[in-house]
Residue frames as qw, qx, qy, qz and C-alpha x, y, z in Angstrom:
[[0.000, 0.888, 0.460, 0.000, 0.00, 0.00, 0.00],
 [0.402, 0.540, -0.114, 0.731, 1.26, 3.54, -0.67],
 [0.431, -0.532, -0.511, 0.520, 2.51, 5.46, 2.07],
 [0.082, -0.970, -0.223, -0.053, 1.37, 9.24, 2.28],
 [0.266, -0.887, 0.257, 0.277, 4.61, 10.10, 3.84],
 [0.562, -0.209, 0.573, 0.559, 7.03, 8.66, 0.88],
 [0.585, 0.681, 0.434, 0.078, 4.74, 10.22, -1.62],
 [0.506, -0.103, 0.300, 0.802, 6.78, 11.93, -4.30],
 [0.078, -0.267, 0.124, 0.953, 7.33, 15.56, -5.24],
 [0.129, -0.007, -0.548, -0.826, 6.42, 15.79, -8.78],
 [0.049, 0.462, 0.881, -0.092, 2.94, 14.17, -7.77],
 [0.080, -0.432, -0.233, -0.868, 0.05, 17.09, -8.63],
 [0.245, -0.143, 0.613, -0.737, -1.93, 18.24, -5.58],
 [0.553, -0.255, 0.418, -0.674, -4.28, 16.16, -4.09],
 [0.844, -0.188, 0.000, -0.502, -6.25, 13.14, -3.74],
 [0.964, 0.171, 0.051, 0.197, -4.07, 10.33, -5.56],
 [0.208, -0.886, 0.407, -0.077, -0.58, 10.23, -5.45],
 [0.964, 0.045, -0.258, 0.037, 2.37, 7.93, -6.09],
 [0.654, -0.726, 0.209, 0.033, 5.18, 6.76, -3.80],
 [0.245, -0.737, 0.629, 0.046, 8.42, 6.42, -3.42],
 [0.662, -0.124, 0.722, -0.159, 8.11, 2.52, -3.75],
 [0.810, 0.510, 0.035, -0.288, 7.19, 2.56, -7.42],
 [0.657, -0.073, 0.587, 0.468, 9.71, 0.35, -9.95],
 [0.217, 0.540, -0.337, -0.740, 8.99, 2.17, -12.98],
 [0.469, 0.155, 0.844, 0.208, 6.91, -0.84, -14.59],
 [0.064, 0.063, 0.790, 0.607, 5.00, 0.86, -16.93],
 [0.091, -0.544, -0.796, -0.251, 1.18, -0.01, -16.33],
 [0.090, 0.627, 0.404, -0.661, -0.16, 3.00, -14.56],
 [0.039, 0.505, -0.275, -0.817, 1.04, 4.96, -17.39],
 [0.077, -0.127, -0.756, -0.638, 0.00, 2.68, -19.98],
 [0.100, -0.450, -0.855, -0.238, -3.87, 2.55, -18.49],
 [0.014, -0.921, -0.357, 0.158, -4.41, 5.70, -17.59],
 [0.695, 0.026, 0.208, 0.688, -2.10, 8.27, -19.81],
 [0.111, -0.816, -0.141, -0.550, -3.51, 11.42, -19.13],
 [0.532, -0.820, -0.113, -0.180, -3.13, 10.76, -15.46],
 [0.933, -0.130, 0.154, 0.298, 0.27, 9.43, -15.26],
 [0.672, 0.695, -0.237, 0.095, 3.58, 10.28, -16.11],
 [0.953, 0.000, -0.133, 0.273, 7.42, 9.72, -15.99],
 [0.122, -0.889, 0.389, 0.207, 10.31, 11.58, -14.36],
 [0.788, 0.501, -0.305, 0.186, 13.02, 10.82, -16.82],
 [0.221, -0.821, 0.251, -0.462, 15.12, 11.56, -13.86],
 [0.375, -0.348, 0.722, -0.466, 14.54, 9.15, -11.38],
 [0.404, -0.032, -0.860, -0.309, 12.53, 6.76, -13.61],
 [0.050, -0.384, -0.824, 0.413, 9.41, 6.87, -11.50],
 [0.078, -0.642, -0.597, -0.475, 6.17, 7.27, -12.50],
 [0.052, 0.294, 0.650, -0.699, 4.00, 10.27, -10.53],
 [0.186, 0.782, 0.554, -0.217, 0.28, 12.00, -10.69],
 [0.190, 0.335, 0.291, 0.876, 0.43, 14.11, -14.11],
 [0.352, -0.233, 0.083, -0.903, -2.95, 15.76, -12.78],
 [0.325, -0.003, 0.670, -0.668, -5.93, 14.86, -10.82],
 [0.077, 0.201, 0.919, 0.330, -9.10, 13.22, -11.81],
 [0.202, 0.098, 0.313, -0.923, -12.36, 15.03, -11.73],
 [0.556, 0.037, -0.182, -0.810, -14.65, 13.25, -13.34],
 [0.876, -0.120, 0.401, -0.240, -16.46, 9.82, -12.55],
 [0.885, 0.427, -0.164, 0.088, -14.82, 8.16, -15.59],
 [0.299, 0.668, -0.522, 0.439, -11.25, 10.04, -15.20],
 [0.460, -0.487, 0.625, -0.401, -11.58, 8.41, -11.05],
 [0.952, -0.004, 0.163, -0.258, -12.39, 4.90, -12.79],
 [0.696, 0.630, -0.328, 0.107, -9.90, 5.35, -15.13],
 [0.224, 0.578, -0.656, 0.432, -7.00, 5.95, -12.29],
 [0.744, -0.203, 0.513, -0.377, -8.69, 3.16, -9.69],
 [0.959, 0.284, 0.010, 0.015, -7.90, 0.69, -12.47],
 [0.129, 0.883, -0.308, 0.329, -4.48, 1.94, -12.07],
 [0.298, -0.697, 0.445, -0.476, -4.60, 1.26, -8.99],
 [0.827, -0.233, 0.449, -0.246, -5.45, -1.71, -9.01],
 [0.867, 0.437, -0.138, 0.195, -3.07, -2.91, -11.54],
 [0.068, -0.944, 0.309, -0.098, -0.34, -1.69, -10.02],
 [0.832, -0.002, -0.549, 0.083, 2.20, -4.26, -9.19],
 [0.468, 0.167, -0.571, 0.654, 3.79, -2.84, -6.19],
 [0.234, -0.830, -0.506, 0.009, 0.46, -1.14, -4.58],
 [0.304, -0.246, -0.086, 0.917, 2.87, 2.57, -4.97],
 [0.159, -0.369, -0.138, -0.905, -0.22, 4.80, -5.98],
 [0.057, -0.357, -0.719, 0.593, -2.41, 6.16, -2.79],
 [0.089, -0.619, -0.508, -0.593, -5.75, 7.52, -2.89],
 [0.628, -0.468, -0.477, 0.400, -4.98, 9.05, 0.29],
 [0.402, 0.135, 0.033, 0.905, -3.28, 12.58, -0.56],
 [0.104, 0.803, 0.583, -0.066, -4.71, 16.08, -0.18]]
């Protein structure tokens, strides 16, 4: 489970939010690519922007639940 207090920088404010923990696999980004993206940096996905609409919160809950390492929280604010 992500952890609120490893959540990373680049992340956009609120709700969702990825951690520290991520590997850089890939699947957030590939099933939700609006919401997602990559620091070339550090090779770790975070929260391009927020969701706001019922779809755009299904879209990044599938995300979530693909994740392999459980590094995106829905916990943030």
């Amino acid at each position: 489970m992500a952890t609120l207090t490893e959540r990373l920088p680049e992340n956009a404010p609120g709700t969702y939010y990825v951690d520290a923990t991520c590997i850089d696999c890939d699947q957030c980004r590939v099933t939700a690519p609006d919401f997602f993206g990559r620091n070339q940096d550090t090779c770790l996905s975070y929260v391009l922007k927020q969701p706001a609409t019922p779809e755009e919160i299904a879209l990044v809950e599938e995300a979530i639940g693909s994740c392999a390492t459980d590094s995106i929280g829905r916990d943030g604010a």
